[in-house]
C-alpha positions as CSV (number, residue, x, y, z in Angstrom):
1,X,43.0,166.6,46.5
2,X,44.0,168.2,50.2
3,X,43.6,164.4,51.7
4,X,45.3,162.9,48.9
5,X,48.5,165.8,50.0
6,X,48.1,164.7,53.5
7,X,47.5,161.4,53.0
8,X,50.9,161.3,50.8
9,X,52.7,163.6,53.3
10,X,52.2,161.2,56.3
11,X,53.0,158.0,54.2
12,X,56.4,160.2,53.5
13,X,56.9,161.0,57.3
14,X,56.0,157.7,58.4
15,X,58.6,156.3,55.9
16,X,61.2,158.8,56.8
17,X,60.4,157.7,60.9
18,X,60.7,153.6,60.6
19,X,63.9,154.5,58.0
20,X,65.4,156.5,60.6
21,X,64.4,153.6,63.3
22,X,65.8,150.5,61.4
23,X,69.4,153.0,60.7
24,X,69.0,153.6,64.3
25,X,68.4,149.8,65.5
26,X,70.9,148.6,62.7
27,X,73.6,151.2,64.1
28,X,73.3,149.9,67.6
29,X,73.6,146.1,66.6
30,X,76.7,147.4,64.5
31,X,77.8,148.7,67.6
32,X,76.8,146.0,70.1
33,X,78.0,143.3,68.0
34,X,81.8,143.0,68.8
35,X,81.1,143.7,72.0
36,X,78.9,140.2,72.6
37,X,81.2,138.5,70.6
38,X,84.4,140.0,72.9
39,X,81.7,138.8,76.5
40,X,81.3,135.5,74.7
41,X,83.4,133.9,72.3
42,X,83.0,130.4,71.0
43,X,85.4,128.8,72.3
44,X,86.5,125.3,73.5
45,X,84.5,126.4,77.0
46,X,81.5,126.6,75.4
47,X,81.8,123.6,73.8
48,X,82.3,121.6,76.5
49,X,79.3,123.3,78.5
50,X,76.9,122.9,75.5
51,X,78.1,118.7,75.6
52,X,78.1,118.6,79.4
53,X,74.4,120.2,79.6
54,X,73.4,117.5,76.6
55,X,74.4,114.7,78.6
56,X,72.2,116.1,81.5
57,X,69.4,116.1,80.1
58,X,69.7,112.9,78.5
59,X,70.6,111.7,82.4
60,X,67.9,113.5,84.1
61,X,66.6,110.5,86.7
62,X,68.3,109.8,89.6
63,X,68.9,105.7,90.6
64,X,66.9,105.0,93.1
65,X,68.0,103.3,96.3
66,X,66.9,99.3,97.1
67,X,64.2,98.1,98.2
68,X,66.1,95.9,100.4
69,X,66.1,97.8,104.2
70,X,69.4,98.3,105.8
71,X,70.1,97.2,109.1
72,X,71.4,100.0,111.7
73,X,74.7,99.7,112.5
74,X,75.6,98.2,108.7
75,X,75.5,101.9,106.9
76,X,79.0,101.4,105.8
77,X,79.3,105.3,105.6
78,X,81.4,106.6,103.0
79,X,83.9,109.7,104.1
80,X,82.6,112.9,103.5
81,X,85.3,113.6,100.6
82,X,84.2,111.5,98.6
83,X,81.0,113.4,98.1
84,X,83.2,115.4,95.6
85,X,84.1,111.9,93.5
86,X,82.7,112.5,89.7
87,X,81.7,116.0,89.9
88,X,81.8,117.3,86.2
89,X,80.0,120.4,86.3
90,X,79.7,122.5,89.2
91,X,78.7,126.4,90.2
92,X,80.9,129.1,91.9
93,X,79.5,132.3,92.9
94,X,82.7,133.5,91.5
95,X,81.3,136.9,89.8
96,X,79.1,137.4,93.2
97,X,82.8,137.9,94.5
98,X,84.0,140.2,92.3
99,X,80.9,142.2,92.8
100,X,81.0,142.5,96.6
101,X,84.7,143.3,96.4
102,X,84.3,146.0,93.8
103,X,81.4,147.6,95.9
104,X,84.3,147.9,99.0
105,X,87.0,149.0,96.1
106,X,88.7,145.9,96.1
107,X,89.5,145.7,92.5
108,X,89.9,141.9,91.8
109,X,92.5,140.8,88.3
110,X,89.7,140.3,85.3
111,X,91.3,137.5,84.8
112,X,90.4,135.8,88.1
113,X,87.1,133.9,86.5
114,X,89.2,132.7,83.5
115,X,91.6,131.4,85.9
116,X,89.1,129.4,88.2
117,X,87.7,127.9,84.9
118,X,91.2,126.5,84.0
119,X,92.1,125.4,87.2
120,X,88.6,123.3,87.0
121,X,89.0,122.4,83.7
122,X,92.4,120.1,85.1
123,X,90.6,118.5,87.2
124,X,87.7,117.4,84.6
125,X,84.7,120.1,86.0
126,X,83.3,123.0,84.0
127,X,82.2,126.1,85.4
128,X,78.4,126.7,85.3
129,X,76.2,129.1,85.6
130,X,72.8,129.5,87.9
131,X,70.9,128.3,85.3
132,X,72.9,125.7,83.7
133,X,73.9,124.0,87.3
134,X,69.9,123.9,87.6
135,X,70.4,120.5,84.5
136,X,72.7,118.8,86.7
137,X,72.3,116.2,88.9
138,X,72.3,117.5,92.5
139,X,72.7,121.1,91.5
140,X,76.6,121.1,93.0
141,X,77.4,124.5,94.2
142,X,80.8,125.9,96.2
143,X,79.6,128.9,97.8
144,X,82.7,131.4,98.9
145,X,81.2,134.3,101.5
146,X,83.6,137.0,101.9
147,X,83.7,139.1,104.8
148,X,85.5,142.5,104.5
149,X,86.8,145.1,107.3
150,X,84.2,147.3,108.5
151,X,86.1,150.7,107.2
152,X,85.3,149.4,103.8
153,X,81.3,149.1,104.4
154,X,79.7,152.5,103.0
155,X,77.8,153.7,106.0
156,X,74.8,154.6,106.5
157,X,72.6,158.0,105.4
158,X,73.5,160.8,108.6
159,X,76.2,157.8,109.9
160,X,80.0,159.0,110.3
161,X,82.4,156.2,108.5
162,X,84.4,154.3,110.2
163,X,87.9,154.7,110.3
164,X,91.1,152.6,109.4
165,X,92.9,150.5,112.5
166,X,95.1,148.4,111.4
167,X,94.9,146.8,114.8
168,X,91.2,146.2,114.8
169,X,91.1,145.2,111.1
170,X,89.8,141.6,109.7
171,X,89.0,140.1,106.4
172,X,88.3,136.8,106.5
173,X,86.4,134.1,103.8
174,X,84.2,130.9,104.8
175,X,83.6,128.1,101.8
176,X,81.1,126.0,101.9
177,X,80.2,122.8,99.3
178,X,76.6,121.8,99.2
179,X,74.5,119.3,96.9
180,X,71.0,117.7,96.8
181,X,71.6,114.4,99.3
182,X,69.0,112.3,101.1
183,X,69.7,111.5,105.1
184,X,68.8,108.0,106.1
185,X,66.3,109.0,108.9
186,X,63.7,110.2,106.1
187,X,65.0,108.8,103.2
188,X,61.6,110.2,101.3
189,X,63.3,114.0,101.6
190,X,65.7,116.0,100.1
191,X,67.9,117.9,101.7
192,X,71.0,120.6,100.7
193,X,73.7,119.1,102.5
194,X,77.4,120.2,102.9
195,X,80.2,118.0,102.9
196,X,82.8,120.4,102.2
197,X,84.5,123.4,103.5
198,X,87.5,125.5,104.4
199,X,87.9,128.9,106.2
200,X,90.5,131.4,105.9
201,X,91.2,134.9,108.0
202,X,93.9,137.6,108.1
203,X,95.0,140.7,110.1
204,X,97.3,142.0,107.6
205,X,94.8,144.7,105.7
206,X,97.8,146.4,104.0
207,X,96.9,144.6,100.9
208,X,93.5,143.0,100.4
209,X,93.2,142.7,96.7
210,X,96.1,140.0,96.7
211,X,94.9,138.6,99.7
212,X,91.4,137.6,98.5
213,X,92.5,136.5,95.0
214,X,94.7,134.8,96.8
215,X,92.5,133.5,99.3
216,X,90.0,132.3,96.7
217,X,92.7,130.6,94.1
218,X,93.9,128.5,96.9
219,X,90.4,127.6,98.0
220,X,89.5,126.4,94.8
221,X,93.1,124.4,94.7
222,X,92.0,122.6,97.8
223,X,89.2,121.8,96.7
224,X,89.9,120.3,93.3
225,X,92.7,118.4,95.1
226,X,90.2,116.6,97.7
227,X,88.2,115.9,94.5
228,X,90.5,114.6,93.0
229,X,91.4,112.5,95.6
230,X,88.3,111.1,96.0
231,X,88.0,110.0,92.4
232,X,91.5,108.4,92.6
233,X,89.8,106.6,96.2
234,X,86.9,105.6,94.1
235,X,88.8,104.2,91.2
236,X,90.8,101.9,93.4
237,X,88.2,100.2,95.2
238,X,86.4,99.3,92.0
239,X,89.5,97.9,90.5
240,X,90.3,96.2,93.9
241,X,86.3,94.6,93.6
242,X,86.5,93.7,90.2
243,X,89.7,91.8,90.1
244,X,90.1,88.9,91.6
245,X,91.5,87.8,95.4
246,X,94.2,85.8,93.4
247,X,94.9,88.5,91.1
248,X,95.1,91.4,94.0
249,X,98.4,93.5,93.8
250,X,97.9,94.6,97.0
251,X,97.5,91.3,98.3
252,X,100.5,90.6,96.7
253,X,102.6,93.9,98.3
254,X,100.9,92.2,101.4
255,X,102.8,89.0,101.2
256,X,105.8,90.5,100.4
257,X,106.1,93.1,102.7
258,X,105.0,90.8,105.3
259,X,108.2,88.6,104.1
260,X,110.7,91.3,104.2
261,X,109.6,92.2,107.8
262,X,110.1,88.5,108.8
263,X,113.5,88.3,107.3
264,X,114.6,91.7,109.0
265,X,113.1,90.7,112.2
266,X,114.9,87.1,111.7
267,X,117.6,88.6,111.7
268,X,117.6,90.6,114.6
269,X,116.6,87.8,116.6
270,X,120.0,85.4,115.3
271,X,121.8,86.0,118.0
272,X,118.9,86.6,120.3
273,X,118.3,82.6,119.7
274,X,121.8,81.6,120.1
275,X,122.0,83.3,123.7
276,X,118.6,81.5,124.7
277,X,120.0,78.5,123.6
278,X,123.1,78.5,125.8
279,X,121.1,79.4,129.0
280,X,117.9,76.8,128.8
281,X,120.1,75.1,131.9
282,X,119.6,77.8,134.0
283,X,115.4,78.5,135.1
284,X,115.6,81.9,135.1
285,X,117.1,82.4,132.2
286,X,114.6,80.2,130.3
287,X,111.9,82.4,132.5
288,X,113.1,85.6,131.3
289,X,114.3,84.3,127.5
290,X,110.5,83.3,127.6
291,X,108.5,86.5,128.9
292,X,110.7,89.0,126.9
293,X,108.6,91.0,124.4
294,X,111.3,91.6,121.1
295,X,110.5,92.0,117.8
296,X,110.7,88.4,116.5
297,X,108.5,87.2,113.9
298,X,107.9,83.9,114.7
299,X,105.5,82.6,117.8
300,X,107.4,78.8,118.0
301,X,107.6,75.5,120.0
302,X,111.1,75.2,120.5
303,X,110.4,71.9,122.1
304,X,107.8,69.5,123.3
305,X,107.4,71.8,127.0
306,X,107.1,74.9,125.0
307,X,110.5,76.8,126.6
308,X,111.0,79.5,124.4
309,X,107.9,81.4,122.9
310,X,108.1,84.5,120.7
311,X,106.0,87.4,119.7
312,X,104.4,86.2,116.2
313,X,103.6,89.2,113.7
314,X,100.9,88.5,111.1
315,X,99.0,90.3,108.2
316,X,95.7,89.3,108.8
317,X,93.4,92.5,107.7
318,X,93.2,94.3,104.6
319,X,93.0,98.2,104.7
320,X,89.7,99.6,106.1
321,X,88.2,95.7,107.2
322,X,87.8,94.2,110.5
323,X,87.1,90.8,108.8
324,X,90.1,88.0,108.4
325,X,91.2,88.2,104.9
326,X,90.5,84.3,103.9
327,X,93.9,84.0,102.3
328,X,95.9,84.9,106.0
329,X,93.2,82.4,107.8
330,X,96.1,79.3,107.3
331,X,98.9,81.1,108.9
332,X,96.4,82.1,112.2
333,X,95.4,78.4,112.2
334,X,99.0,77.5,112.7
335,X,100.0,80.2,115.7
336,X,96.4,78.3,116.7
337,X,98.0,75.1,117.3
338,X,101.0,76.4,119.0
339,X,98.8,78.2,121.4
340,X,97.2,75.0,122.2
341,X,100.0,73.0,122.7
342,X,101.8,75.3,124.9
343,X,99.5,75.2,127.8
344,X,102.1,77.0,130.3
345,X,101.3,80.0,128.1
346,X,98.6,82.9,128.2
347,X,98.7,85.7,125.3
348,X,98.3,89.5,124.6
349,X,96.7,89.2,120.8
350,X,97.3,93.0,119.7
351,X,95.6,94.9,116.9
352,X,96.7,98.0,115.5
353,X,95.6,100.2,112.1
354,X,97.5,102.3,110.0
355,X,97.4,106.4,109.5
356,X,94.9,106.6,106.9
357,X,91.5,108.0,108.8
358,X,90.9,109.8,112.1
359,X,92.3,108.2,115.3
360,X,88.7,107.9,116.7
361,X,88.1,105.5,113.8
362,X,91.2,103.5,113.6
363,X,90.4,103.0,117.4
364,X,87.5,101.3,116.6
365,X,88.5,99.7,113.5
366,X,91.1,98.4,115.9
367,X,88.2,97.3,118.4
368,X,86.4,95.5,115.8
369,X,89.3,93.9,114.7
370,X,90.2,92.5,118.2
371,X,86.2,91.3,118.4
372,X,86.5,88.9,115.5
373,X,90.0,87.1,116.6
374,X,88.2,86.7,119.9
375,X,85.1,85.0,118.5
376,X,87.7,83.5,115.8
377,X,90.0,81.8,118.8
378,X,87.2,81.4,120.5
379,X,85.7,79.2,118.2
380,X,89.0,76.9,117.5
381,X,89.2,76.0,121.0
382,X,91.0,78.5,122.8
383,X,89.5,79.9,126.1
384,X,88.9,83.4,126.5
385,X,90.5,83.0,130.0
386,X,94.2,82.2,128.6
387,X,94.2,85.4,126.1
388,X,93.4,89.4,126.5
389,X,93.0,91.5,123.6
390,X,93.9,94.7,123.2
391,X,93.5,97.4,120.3
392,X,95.6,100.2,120.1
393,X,94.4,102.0,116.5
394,X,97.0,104.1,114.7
395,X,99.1,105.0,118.4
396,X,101.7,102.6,117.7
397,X,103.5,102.3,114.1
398,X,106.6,100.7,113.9
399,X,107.1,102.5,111.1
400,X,106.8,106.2,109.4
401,X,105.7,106.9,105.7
402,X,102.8,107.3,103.8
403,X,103.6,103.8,101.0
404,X,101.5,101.2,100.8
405,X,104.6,98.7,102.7
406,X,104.6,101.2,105.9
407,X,100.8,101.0,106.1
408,X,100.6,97.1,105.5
409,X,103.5,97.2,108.7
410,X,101.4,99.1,111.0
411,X,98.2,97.7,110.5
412,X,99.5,94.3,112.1
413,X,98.0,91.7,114.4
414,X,100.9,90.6,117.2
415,X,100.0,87.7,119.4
416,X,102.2,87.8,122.6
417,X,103.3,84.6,124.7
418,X,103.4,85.6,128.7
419,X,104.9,82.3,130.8
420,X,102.2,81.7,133.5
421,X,104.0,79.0,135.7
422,X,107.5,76.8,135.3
423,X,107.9,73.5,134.7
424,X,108.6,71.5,137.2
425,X,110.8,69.0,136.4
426,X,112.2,68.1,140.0
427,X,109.5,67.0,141.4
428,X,109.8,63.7,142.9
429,X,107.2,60.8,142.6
430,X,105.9,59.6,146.3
């Protein structure tokens, strides 16, 4: 009878202890509840990031280069921006920020996260996490290190802090974007490469909340901007590929830019012609009507001796090729022929690029541009001893602007006439 008391009275205290628990549990998910519903709301973002992570795992090989070796010296290297074309989900230490800012007292807006996620969201990336960024291919990450003054820094244990200067104080921020990437020297490894960055410093400390939030919202402008240039980059060379020569606009803005510069320079050159015409009985005025570099657009024979020769302008490259666009080969044929027949004639054959790279690349574009009209004139009949070439890159534009019609003018081929000798007409037979 006692055990059956006890027995009954620790069945009603064990009762009364999981009762208690489960109120106890039940009260803390009550509690906890609209607080994980407030940290993470269904929302369109979430949505988006579940159909983004879906696709990665349904995409989770990476194409594997050809088999085919590539020659050195044919790489055909891309510029580093457009490492950034097609990025759709990528990771920012962006709450890493907000810690170590918080840690100095740099109180950053709540809303700065939310505000980094929209300003992706334009450009068509979603913000991951660390573990999400982990599905996608190449694991892209933009890194921002923040570096703050040192009167911010708690010092050490027995360690007096260090005091405000405003004449010794710096806060400064480097970004760095880095992705999974193979090198073409070991082709087998894979490496964490950067093709991306920016740096930004002040002296000003008198308000470093703004500054940084600042800082970092114009970072991540920047970069959404090169990415988006990049994909707009991309975009137009595979519509330029896939249509065909024929078809091109560009090819077509070619032609008629290339016209409207002839007619200007045509007329210019009217009255040029008329003078020229006037003087051909006195030799030195033929001489220097002959050797004078203008801006004509037509290299001509005048007459059967060749007496008036002018600069000739032609279109012969497309942007970012040093090979003869086949479509321009007819119009080189016929400043050919001239140059043939006018035997009392060397020539400067000039190349030039537009604005769009770094000058150390248009200068070689330039120089590999000027290699294949050598072999080209070389190879038509015309000896390398009656022509120089020389390549000048992006140093002299004739015109300023950033439309496709400036950059078609500056990248221009100009084959110079230079009179070697005069004709000599007097000369009496023995």
């Amino acid at each position: 009878m006692k055990l059956s008391k006890n027995v009954n009275l620790l069945f009603s205290v064990t009762s009364a202890l999981i009762f208690n628990a489960a109120m106890s549990t039940s009260s803390i998910a009550d509690i906890a509840k609209p607080e994980a519903k407030t940290a993470e709301p269904k929302t369109q973002v979430n949505k988006e990031i579940s159909k983004l992570l879906a696709d990665a795992r349904k995409n989770n090989l990476y194409q594997q280069c050809g088999k085919e070796p590539l020659a050195v010296e044919k790489e055909d290297y891309k510029k580093n921006f457009m490492s950034l074309r097609g990025l759709t989900g990528i990771y920012v230490n962006i709450d890493d920020i907000i810690k170590g800012a918080k840690t100095r007292d740099i109180i950053l807006p709540e809303n700065l996260k939310q505000t980094v996620i929209d300003k992706l969201k334009v450009a068509g990336m979603t913000l991951l996490n660390k573990e999400d960024i982990k599905l996608i291919q190449g694991q892209p990450e933009l890194s921002v290190f923040a570096s703050y003054p040192k009167h911010l820094s708690k010092p050490k244990e027995g360690e007096p802090a260090i005091q405000f200067n405003s004449a010794c104080c710096l806060a400064s921020t480097w970004t760095s974007f880095q992705q999974g990437a193979k090198v073409l020297r070991d082709s087998k490894t894979s490496f964490r490469l950067s093709t991306w960055g920016e740096g930004h410093s002040t002296s000003d400390c008198s308000n470093l909340t703004e500054w940084y939030q600042d800082t970092v919202l114009k970072t991540i402008e920047n970069f959404i901007e090169t990415k988006v240039k990049a994909d707009k980059e991309y975009e137009k060379e595979q519509n330029k590929a896939l249509l065909p020569k024929s078809a091109n606009p560009d090819k077509s803005q070619a032609k008629n830019s290339a016209d409207k510069v002839k007619l200007e320079n045509k007329k210019t050159n009217e009255k040029k012609d008329t003078k020229a015409k006037d003087d051909t009985s006195k030799k030195t005025d033929q001489k220097n009507s002959a050797t004078k570099i203008n801006t004509s657009s037509k290299l001509t024979k005048n007459d059967s001796s060749c007496e008036i020769l002018s600069p000739e302008f032609l279109e012969l490259f497309d942007s970012d090729e040093s090979a003869i666009n086949v479509e321009k080969v007819g119009s080189l044929d016929k400043v050919i022929d001239v140059m043939k027949n006018c035997t009392r004639y060397n020539f400067i054959v000039e190349t030039h690029s537009d604005s769009r790279s770094e000058i150390e690349y248009n200068k070689k574009l330039s120089l590999e541009r000027a290699d294949t009209l050598k072999n080209y004139l070389y190879k038509k009949g015309i000896h390398q001893s009656r022509f120089t070439t020389q390549a000048f890159g992006e140093t002299k534009p004739l015109l300023k602007g950033a439309s496709n019609f400036v950059h078609i003018t500056n990248r221009r081929v100009v084959i110079r006439p230079l009179l070697i000798d005069e004709p000599n007409n007097e000369k009496k037979e023995k």
